[in-house]
Each structure stands twice: as structure tokens, then as C-alpha cells.
PALODREN-537929 format. One record per residue (C-alpha): residue in one letter; x, y, z; chain. Coordinates in steps of 0.1 Angstrom, whole numbers. Layout:
BEGIN
['A' [X Y Z] 'A'] ...
END
This chain:
BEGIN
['X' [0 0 0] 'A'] ['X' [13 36 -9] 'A'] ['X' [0 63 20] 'A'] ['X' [-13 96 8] 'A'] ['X' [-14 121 37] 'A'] ['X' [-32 153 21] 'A'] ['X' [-31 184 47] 'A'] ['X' [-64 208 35] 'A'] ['X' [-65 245 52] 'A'] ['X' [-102 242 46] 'A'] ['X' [-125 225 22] 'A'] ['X' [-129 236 -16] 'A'] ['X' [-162 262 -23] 'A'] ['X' [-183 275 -48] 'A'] ['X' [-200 306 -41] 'A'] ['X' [-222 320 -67] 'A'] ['X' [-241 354 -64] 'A'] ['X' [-260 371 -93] 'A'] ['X' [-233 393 -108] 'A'] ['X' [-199 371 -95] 'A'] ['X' [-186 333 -86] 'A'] ['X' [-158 320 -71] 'A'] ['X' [-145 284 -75] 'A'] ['X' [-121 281 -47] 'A'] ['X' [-101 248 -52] 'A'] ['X' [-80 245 -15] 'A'] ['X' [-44 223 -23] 'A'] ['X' [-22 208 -1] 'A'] ['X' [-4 226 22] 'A'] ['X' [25 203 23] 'A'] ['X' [27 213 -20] 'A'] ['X' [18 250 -20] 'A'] ['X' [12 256 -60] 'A'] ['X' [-7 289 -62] 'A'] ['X' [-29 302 -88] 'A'] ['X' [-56 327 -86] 'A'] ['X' [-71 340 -120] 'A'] ['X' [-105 357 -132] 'A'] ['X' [-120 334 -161] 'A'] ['X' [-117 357 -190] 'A'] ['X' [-130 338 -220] 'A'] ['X' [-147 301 -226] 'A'] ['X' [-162 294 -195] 'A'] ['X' [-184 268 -202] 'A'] ['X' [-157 251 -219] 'A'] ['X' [-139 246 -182] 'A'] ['X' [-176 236 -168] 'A'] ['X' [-181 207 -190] 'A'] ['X' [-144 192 -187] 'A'] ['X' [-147 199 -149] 'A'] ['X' [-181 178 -149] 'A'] ['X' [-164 156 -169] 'A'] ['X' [-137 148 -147] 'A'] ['X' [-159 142 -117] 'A'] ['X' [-179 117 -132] 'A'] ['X' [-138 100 -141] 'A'] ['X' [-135 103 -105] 'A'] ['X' [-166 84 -88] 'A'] ['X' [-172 60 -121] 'A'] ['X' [-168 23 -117] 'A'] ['X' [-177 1 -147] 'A'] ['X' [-175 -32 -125] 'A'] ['X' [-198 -51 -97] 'A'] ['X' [-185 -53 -64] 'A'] ['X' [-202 -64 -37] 'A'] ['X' [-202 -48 -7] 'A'] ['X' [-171 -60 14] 'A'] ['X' [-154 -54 -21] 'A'] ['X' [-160 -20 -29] 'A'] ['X' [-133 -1 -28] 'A'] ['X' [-130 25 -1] 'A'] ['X' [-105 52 -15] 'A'] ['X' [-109 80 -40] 'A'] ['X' [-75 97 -47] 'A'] ['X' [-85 137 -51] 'A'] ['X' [-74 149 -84] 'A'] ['X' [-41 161 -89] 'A'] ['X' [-33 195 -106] 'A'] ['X' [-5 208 -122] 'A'] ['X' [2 250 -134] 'A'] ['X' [27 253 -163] 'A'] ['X' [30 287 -176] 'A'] ['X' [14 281 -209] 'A'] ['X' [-13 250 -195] 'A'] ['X' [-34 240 -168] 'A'] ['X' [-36 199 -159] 'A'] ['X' [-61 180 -140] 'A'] ['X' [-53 143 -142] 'A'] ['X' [-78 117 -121] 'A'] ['X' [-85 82 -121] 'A'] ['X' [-113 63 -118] 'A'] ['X' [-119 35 -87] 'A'] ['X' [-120 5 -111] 'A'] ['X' [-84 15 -126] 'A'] ['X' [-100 14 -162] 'A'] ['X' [-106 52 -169] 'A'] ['X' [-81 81 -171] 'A'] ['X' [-90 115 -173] 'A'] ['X' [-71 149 -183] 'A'] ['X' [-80 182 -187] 'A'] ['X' [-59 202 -206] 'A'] ['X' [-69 242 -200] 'A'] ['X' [-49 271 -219] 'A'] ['X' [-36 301 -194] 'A'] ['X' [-49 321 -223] 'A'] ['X' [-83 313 -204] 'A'] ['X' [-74 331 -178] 'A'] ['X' [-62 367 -162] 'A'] ['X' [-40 359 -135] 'A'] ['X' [-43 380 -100] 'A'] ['X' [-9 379 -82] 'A'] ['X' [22 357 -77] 'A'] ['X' [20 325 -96] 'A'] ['X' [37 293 -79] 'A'] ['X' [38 267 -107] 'A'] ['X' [40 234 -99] 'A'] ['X' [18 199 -91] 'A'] ['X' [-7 193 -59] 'A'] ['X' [-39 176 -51] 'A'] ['X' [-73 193 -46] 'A'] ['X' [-100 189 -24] 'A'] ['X' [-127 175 -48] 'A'] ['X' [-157 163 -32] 'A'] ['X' [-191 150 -47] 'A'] ['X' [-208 184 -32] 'A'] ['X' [-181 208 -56] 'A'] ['X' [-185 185 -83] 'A'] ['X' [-225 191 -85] 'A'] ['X' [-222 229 -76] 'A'] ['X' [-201 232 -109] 'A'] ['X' [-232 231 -126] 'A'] ['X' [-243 264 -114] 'A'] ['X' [-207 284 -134] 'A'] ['X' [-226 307 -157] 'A'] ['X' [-211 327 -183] 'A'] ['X' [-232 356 -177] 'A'] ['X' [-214 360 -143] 'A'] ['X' [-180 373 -136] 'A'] ['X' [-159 342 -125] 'A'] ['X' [-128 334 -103] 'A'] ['X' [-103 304 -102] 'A'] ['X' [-88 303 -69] 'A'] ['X' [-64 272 -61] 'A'] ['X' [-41 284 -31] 'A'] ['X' [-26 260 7] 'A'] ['X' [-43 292 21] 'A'] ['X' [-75 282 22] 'A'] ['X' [-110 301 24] 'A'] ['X' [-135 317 42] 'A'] ['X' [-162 294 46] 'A'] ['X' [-197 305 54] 'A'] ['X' [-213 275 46] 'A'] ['X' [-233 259 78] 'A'] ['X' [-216 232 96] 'A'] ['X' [-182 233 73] 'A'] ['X' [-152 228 91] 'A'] ['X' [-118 246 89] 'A'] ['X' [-83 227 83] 'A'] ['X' [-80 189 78] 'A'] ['X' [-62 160 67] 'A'] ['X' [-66 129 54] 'A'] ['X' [-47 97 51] 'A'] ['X' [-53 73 21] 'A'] ['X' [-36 40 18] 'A'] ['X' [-36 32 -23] 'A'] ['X' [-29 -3 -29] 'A'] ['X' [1 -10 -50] 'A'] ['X' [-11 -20 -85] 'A'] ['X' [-35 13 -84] 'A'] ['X' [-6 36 -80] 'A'] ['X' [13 16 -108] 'A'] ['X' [-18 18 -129] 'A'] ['X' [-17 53 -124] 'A'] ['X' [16 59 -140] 'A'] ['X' [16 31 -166] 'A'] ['X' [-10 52 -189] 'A'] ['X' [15 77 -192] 'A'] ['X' [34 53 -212] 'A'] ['X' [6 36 -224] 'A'] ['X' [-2 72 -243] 'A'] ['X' [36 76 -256] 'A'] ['X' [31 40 -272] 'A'] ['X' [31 46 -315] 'A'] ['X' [-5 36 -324] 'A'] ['X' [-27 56 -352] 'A'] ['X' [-47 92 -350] 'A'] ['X' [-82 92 -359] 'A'] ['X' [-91 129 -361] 'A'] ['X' [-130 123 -359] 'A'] ['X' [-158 146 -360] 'A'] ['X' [-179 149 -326] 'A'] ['X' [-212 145 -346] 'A'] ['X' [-202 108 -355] 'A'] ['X' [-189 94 -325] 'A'] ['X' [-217 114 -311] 'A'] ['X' [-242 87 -335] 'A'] ['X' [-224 58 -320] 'A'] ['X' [-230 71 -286] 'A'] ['X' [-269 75 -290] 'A'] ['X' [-271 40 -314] 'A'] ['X' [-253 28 -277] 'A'] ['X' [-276 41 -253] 'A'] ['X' [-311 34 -265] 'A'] ['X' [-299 -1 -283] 'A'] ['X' [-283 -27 -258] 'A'] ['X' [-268 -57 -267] 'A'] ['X' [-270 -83 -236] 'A'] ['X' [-248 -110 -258] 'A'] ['X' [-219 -112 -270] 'A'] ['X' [-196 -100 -293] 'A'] ['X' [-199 -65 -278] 'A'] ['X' [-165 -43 -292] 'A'] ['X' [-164 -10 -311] 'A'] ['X' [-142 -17 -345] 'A'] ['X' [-126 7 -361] 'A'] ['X' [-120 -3 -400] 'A'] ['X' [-89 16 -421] 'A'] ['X' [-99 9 -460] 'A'] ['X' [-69 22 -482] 'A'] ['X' [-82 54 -498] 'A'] ['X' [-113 57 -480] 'A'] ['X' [-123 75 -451] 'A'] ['X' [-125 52 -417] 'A'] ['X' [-157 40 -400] 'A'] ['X' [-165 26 -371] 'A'] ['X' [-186 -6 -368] 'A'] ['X' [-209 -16 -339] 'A'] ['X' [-209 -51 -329] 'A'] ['X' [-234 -75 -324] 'A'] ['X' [-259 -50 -350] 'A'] ['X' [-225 -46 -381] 'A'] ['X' [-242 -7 -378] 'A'] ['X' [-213 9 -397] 'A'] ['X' [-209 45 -390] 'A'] ['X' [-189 66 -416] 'A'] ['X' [-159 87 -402] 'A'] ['X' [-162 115 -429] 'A'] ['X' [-132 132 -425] 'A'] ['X' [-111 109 -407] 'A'] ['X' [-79 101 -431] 'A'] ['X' [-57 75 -425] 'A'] ['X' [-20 65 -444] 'A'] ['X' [-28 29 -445] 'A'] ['X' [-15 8 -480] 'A'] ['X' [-41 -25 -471] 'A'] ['X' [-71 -28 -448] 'A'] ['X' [-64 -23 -410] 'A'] ['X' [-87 -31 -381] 'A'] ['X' [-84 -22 -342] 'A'] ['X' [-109 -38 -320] 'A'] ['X' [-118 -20 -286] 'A'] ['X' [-141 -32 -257] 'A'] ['X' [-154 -14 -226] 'A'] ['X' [-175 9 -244] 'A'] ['X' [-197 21 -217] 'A'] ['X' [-171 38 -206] 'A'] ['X' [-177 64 -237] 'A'] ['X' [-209 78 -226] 'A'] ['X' [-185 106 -205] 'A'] ['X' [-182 121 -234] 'A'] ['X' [-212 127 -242] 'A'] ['X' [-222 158 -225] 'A'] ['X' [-189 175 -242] 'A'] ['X' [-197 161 -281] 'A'] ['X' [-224 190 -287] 'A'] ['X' [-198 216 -277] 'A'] ['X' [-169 199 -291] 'A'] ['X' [-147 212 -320] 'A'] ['X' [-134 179 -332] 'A'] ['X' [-121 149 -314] 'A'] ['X' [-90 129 -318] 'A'] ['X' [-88 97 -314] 'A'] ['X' [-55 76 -307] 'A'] ['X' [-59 36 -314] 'A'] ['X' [-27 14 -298] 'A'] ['X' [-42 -17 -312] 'A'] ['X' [-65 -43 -307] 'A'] ['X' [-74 -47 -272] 'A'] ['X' [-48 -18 -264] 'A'] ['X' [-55 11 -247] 'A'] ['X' [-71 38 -265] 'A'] ['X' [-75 73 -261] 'A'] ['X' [-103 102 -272] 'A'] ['X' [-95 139 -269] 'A'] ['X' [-122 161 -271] 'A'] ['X' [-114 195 -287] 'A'] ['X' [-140 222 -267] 'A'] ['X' [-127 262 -275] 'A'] ['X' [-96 266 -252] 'A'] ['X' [-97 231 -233] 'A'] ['X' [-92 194 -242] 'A'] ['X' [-104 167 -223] 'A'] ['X' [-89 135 -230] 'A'] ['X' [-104 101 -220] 'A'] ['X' [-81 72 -213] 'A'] ['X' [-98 34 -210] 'A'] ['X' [-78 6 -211] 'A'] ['X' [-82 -23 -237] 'A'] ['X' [-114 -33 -217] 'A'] ['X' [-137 -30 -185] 'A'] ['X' [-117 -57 -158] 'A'] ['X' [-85 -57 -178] 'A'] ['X' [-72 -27 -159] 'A'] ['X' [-42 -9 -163] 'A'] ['X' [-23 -37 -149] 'A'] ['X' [-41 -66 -160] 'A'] ['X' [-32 -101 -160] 'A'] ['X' [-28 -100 -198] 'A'] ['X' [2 -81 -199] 'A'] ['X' [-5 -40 -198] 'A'] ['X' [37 -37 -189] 'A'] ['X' [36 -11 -211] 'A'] ['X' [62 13 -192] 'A'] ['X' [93 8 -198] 'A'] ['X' [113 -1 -162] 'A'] ['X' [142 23 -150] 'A'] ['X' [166 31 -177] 'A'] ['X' [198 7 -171] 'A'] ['X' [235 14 -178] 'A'] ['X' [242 49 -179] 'A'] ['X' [220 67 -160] 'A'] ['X' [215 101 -178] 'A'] ['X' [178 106 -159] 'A'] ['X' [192 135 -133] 'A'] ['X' [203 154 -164] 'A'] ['X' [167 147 -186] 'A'] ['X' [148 155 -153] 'A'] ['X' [171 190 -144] 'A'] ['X' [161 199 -181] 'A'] ['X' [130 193 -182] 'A'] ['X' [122 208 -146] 'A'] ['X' [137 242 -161] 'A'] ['X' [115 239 -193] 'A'] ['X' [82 224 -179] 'A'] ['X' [79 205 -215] 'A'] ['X' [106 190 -236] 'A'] ['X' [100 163 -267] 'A'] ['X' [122 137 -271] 'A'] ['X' [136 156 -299] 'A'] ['X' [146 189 -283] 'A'] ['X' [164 169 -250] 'A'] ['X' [181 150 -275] 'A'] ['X' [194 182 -289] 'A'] ['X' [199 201 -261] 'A'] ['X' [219 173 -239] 'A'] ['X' [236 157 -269] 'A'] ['X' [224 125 -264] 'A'] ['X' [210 96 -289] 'A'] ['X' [168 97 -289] 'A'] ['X' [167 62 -279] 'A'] ['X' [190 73 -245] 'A'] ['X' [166 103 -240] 'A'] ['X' [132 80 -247] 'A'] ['X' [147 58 -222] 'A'] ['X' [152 84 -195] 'A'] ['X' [116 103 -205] 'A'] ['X' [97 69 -198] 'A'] ['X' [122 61 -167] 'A'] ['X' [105 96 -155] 'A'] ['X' [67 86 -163] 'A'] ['X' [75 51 -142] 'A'] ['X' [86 75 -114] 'A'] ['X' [55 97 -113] 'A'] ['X' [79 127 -121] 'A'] ['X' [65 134 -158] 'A'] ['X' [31 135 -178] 'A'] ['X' [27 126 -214] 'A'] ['X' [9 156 -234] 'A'] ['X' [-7 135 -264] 'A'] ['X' [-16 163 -281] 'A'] ['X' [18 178 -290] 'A'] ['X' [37 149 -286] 'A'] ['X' [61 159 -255] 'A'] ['X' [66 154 -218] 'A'] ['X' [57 175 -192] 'A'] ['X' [73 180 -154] 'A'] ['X' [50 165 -130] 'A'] ['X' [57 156 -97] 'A'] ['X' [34 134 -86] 'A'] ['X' [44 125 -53] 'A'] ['X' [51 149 -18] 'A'] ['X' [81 123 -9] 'A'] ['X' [102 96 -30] 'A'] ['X' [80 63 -32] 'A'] ['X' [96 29 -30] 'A'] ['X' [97 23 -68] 'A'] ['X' [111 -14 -63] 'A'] ['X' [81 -20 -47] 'A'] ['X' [58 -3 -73] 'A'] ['X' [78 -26 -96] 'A'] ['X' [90 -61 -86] 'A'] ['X' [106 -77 -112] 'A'] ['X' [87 -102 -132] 'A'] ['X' [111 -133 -139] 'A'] ['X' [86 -147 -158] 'A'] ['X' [84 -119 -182] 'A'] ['X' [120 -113 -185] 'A'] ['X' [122 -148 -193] 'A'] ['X' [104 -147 -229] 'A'] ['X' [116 -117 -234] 'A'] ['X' [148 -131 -235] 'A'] ['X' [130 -168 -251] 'A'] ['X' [117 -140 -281] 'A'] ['X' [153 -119 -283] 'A'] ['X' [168 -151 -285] 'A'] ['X' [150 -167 -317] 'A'] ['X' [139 -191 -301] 'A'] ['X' [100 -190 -305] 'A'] ['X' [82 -204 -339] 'A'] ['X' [47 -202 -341] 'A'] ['X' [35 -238 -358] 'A'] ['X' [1 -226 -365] 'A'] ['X' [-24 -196 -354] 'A'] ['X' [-60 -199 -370] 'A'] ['X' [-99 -188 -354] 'A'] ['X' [-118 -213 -340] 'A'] ['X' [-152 -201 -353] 'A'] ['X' [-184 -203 -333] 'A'] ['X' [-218 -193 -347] 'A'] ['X' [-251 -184 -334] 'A'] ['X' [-283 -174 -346] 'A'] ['X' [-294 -142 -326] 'A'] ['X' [-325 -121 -327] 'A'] ['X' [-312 -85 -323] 'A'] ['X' [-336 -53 -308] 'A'] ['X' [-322 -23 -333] 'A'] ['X' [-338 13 -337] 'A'] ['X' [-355 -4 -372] 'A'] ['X' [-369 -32 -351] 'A'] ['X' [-362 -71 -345] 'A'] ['X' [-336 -80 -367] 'A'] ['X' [-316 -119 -371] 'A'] ['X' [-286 -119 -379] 'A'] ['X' [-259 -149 -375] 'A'] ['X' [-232 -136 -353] 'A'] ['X' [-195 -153 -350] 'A'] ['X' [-177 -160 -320] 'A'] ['X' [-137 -166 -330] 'A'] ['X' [-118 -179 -304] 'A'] ['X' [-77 -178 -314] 'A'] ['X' [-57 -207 -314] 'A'] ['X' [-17 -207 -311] 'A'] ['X' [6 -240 -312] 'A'] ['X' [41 -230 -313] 'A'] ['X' [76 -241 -299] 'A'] ['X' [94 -222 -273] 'A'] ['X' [128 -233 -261] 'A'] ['X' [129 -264 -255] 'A'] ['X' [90 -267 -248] 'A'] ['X' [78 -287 -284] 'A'] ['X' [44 -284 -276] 'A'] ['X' [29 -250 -265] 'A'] ['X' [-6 -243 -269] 'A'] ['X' [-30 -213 -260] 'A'] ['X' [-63 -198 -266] 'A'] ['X' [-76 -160 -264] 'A'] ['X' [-111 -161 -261] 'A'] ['X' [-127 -132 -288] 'A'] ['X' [-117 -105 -263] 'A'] ['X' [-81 -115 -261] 'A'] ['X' [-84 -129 -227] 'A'] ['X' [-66 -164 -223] 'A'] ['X' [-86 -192 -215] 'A'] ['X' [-67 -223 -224] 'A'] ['X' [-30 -228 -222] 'A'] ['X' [-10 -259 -222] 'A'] ['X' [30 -259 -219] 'A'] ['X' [53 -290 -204] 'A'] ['X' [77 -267 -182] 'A'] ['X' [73 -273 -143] 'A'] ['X' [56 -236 -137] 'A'] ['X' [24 -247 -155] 'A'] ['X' [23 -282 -144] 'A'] ['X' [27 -271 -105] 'A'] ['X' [1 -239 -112] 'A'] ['X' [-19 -246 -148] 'A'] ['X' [-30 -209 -152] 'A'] ['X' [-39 -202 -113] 'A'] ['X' [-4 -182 -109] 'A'] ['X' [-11 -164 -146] 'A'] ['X' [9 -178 -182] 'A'] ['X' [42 -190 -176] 'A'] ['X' [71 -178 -193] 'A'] ['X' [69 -199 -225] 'A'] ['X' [31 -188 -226] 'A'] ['X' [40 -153 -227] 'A'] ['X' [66 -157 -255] 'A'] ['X' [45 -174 -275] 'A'] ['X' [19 -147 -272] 'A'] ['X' [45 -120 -279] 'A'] ['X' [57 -134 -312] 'A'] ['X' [21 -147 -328] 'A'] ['X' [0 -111 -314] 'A'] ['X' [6 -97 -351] 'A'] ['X' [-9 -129 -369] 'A'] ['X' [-44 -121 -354] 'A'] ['X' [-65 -106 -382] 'A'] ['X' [-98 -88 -371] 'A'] ['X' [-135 -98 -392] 'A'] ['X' [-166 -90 -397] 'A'] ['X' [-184 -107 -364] 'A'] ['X' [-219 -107 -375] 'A'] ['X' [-241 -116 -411] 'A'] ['X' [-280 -110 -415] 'A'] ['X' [-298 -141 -424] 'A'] ['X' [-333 -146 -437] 'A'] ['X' [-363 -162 -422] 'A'] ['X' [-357 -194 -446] 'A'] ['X' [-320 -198 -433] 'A'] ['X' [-326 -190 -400] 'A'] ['X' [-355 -216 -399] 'A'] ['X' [-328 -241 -419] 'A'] ['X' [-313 -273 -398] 'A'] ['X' [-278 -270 -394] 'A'] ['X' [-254 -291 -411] 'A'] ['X' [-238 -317 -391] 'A'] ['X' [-203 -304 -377] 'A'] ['X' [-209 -272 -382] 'A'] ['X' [-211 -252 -345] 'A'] ['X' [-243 -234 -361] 'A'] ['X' [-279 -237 -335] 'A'] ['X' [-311 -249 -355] 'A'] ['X' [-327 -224 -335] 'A'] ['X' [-322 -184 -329] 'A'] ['X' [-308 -169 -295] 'A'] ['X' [-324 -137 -287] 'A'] ['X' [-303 -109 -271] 'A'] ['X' [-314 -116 -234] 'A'] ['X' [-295 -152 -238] 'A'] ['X' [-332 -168 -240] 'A'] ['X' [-336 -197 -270] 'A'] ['X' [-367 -192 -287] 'A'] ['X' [-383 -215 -315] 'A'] ['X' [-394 -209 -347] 'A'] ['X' [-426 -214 -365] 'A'] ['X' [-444 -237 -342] 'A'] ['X' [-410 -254 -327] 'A'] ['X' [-410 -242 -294] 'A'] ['X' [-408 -266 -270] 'A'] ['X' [-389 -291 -288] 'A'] ['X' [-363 -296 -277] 'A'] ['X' [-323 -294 -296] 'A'] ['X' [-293 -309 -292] 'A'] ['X' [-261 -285 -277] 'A'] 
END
């Protein structure tokens, strides 16, 4: 557990009277950034990514029961740059990131400025009250240790309070900044279309599976994004892409999208950044003056530091260790790209990447997708125990090492197709369609291991493995993939190919027995997981 003791002079206010409001944001005293402004321009911009934020902070995509509901919420941290404003928070389920990104053009700052990176009080009470900002009234940003005075009944003056984090939510935490420097493609998207998917989402749910969101890359044409189980295809006018031959990135979790939806009407454009299939992916939403970026990870109960493998920051730079020099730079500039410290120190880019993500591991730096550097962010009071954040995975370093080595061949990697009749509710009305499970299939050899086998399920989770080493035979997959597992995995990922998951099918097919062998049901499935017959069959009963 990592222990966050937050000191508060008083709790954050709102105070709103007919001509003038204040939105008094109170920091940590034991951090004392200080910036107190008068909104000047694009108000309601702010509102909506503040709203935004808050609904980051208290959402939670998973059941827990009651013993397992997690008692903490980490207060949002802020960081002042001279040029930009940060608010970074996390949501309680570890699958949702949120930024937003405000431009000190917005503002007209009243006295000293003391840049720098703290948390705020944030509670559910301030988060609701931001619904009364107006543009018609003369407003105030006030973030300050100092405090204010508080005339609300029955508040109370300074306070403290002690979180304990566990482990793996801290590392989360950090991993997405590397997780958003990962190379992956730009979607530049316009809010009106992702704003369709949104609405096709909410008012037409899909209770079976496959449930992704699939973004398809045709060479010379515009991309589109396809809704699974219905195949709605939803063209992305505008959204070019450099692609020679047909690309596809399949994303789940897409609940999780429905924050955006109060921003879309008010939104500019929106860029979207795909990592790949089942990889994080990210959605910044363009409003006049502030962007609010979304970060979910490649689904729901993966996490950021799922099972599967969500590494994705890269561990302390070894060798020469060149990160006092990256972090004094970059502490004098705010932002630097890998480019410019590169220049600037004389070192090779891969040395200065090295250093950059060493920083991001360390909670000392931010990743500003937008432009595409990192920013100083220091996002711990005191130095954490990073060897504890990170223990080293033998098991990982072991295929990596099994993969660097040569010595993983992939024997054969095809679908395992399963195929369902479903009856579908859509905005038209009922429609059938016959919708295709794939399940992936990997034999391979890894070292001296002849016989390595595994199977992702169609939402890359692995539900099969089978490997001869002593790990597995002690463990199977109760301790996660052994090492040979993981390798195998590493070197056959790029063989997946994403399809279509779903076909309509007439009455007469539908209706049609099944030939022998095939996987297909004589009879529909509808979309609450209930069989139903057809013309006169029900109650008969089927073979499965």
C-alpha cells in the first residue's frame, strides 16, 4: 500500500451570487502551488471538462459487492505550467483516465504564480455545484494552501486525510503515461459521428456477445467505425488515415464512452488515438480553449495492470543513468519532446526515450498526447519505493529473453469459429442476424518446450493454455501464463486478423437445420441469452 497524507487549510467552495462566482479549489499545504485567475473567456468550456472529470473520478464500470467496494478516492491532482493548466484523475475501477488540458490564455492571473503539481479537495458536493458556473457571471479560479473563508453551515476549517492506495492502483496510475507515448494511429474524428455511436449505444443494448467497437482503415477511403453484435457501420467523414491495405483495431469497454457525451455538442473535433487491438485507447475532445482527453484501457476488468500483460512502461533506464540530467532539463523547461532533450543534452533519442519513460515510471513526468512531449509533473510529496511499485517479473524477462533469443516459432495460429443465430432489438426493429464467435488458437515451440498451446477467447483474454515446463504443471494458469506462454503470445500477437463478427440471415436460413459439424444452432438466440423457437417449434427440444 502507498500512503497519501493530504493536509487541507479548509474544504474547496463555490460561491455563486448574481453578478460574481468563485470556484475556490484548497491544495495541499504540504505542496503550495498557487494560482488565482478571473476566467476571461470560454467558461463553459472549463464547466463541462470539470463535470467531466468528476464523473472519471466516482465511475466504476464493474460489480463489487459490498465488502469489495473499494474505499478510497484519490482527489485529483493539478499541475500549473506557464502556458497550461492539468487536472489528471482516475477512476476507482483502474480502467478510466482523465485529463484536462486548459490554456492560461483562459485566464487573467491575480498575483504571484507558484507553478507546480498538488492535489485538490474534490468532493461530490463541488462536483455538482459546478453546474451552477454561468457565463453571464464574472468568475474566479482560486487554487491556493491558504484556504478560504467558509460560510457554509456546519463546514469545518483545516483537515487531513490519510489514504492508503494499494500498489497495483498507483502503478496503474503511471503506466498510462506510457501507455499514451506507445506509437499507435490518429483518428481525427468529428464529434457528430462518435456522437451517433454514442446514442445507437444508449437506447440499443446488446445483452450477448460479441460487444467491441471496431474501427476499420480501407486504403483510400475514409475510416468508419462498426458496432458489434448490430454490423451498424458509421462513416468517419473526414477521418484520413495512411494505410496501404485494410487495417482493423478492435476496442471493448465501451460504456465507458458515454463521458463524453455531454462534451460532443460543444466539441470542436475529437482525436482519437488507437494502440491496437485490445490496447488502450485514447479520445481527446477539442471544446474552445480546453481538451479533455479520455483514457480506457483495452477493456472494462483488464485494468491498467491486467493479467494479460499491460507492462507497457518501460522499467528504470539501465546502464548509464542520464535521468538527473533529462529531469534538471526538463524541470527548467516544464515541456521538452524527445527531440529537443536530445538536442539540447547531446544525447541519442533512444538514451533520452529511455530516460523520458524512466520519468513517467517514477511519477515525475506526464505525457501531453496532443503535442507529442513530456511535461514536469511531480506526482508525489516524498520519493515512493519504486522497487516495490515494480518487482521484477522473472517470468516476463524470461520470454523476453525466449523471443530476443530466436527461439519461439509459431506452428500454427487460426480462429476457432463459433456461430449463433441471434435475434437482435435495433432502432428499425427485431432483426436476425448470425453472429460469429472466433476464439484464437496458437501452437508453437518455445525453447525447449515442443508443444505450446493457447487460446484467447474473442476478447483477447486467455482461456486455455498448455505448456510441459514445471511452472504450469505445478500452477496450470492459477499463478497467470508461464514464461513460454508469454513468449508465444508475444511473437504470434501480429498474426491475429480482425472480421466481420456478424451476417443478417433470412427467415428461410434461419429456420434451416444446421449441417452436421458445423457449431451453427437450429434455432435463434435472442439478445437476453433466452432460446426461442421458430414457427411452431417451441418446446422441442435441440441438441447443444
Amino acid at each position: 500500500m502507498t500512503l497519501f497524507a493530504i493536509t487541507y487549510a479548509t474544504p474547496s467552495v463555490f460561491e455563486s451570487t448574481r453578478e460574481r462566482a468563485l470556484l475556490g479549489l484548497t491544495v495541499d499545504q504540504h505542496r503550495p502551488v498557487r494560482f488565482h485567475a478571473r476566467v476571461k473567456e470560454h467558461l463553459l468550456s472549463l464547466r463541462l471538462a470539470l463535470q467531466a472529470l468528476g464523473s472519471v473520478v466516482w465511475s466504476n464500470d464493474e460489480w463489487f459487492s459490498a465488502d469489495e467496494l473499494m474505499p478510497f478516492i484519490l482527489d485529483p491532482v493539478i499541475t500549473v505550467h506557464p502556458d497550461r493548466v492539468f487536472f489528471e484523475a482516475f477512476s476507482q475501477d483502474q480502467s478510466t483516465y482523465g485529463l484536462v488540458i486548459a490554456d492560461r490564455a483562459l485566464f487573467e492571473p491575480v498575483g504571484e504564480v507558484r507553478c507546480g503539481t498538488t492535489n485538490v479537495d474534490f468532493t461530490a458536493w463541488l462536483w455538482a455545484a459546478l453546474a451552477e458556473m454561468r457565463s453571464s457571471r464574472e468568475t474566479f479560479f482560486r487554487m491556493g494552501p491558504e484556504g478560504f473563508e467558509v460560510t457554509t453551515a456546519g463546514a469545518g476549517g483545516r483537515f487531513e486525510q490519510k489514504v492508503d492506495i494499494p500498489d497495483d492502483w498507483v502503478r496503474g496510475f503511471l503506466q498510462l503515461q506510457g501507455a499514451m507515448a506507445m506509437p499507435g494511429t490518429r483518428l481525427s474524428v468529428r464529434p457528430v459521428d462518435l456522437l451517433a455511436a454514442l446514442r445507437f449505444l444508449r437506447f440499443t443494448k446488446a445483452k450477448v456477445s460479441p460487444r467491441a467497437l471496431r474501427y476499420e482503415l480501407e486504403p483510400g477511403q475514409d475510416a468508419a467505425l462498426v458496432l458489434e453484435p448490430w454490423e451498424e457501420r458509421i462513416p468517419l467523414r473526414g477521418a484520413e488515415h495512411t494505410y496501404a491495405e485494410k487495417r482493423t483495431f478492435r476496442t471493448w469497454g465501451r460504456r465507458r464512452l458515454q463521458l463524453l457525451d455531454p462534451l460532443l455538442p460543444y466539441a470542436d473535433g475529437v482525436d482519437v488515438y488507437l494502440k491496437g487491438r485490445a490496447l488502450p485507447s485514447f479520445y481527446a475532445v477539442k471544446l474552445p480553449g480546453v481538451t479533455f482527453l479520455l483514457g480506457l484501457s483495452g477493456w472494462t476488468s483488464n485494468r491498467w495492470t491486467g493479467t494479460s500483460g499491460f507492462d507497457l512502461l518501460v522499467p528504470p533506464a539501465k546502464g548509464e543513468d542520464v535521468t538527473p540530467r533529462v529531469l534538471a532539463l526538463l524541470s527548467e523547461r516544464y515541456a521538452l519532446s524527445v527531440d529537443e532533450a536530445s538536442r539540447q543534452l547531446g544525447l541519442d533519442k533512444p538514451t533520452v526515450s529511455q530516460a523520458l519513460a524512466s520519468l513517467c515510471a517514477a511519477g515525475r513526468a506526464l505525457f501531453d498526447v496532443e503535442r507529442r512531449e513530456f511535461r514536469h509533473r511531480e506526482l508525489f510529496s516524498k520519493p515512493v519505493d519504486l522497487g516495490r511499485l515494480y518487482p521484477p517479473d522473472a517470468r516476463r524477462e524470461e520470454a523476453e529473453s525466449l523471443v530476443a533469443r530466436g527461439q519461439v516459432q509459431v506452428q500454427s495460429s487460426a480462429p476457432r469459429e463459433t456461430r449463433k443465430k441471434k435475434r437482435l432489438k435495433g432502432p428499425d426493429g427485431v432483426q436476425y442476424r448470425e453472429v460469429v464467435l472466433r476464439d484464437w488458437m496458437v501452437t508453437g515451440t518455445v525453447g525447449v518446450q515442443s508443444d505450446v498451446e493457447l487460446v484467447l477467447n474473442d476478447e483477447d483474454r486467455l482461456i486455455f493454455g498448455r505448456c510441459g515446463c514445471d511452472f504450469f504443471q505445478e500452477n496450470l494458469l492459477n499463478q497467470g501464463p508461464c514464461a513460454h506462454l508469454l513468449a508465444l503470445l508475444t511473437v504470434a500477437k501480429p498474426l491475429r486478423k480482425d472480421l466481420s463478427t456478424s451476417r443478417p440471415v433470412d427467415k428461410e436460413e434461419l429456420a434451416a437445420p444446421a449441417p452436421p459439424g458445423s457449431g451453427k444452432d437450429a434455432r435463434e438466440e435472442d439478445e437476453d441469452g433466452e432460446d426461442e423457437a421458430l414457427d411452431g417449434d417451441e418446446g422441442d427440444d435441440d441438441n447443444r
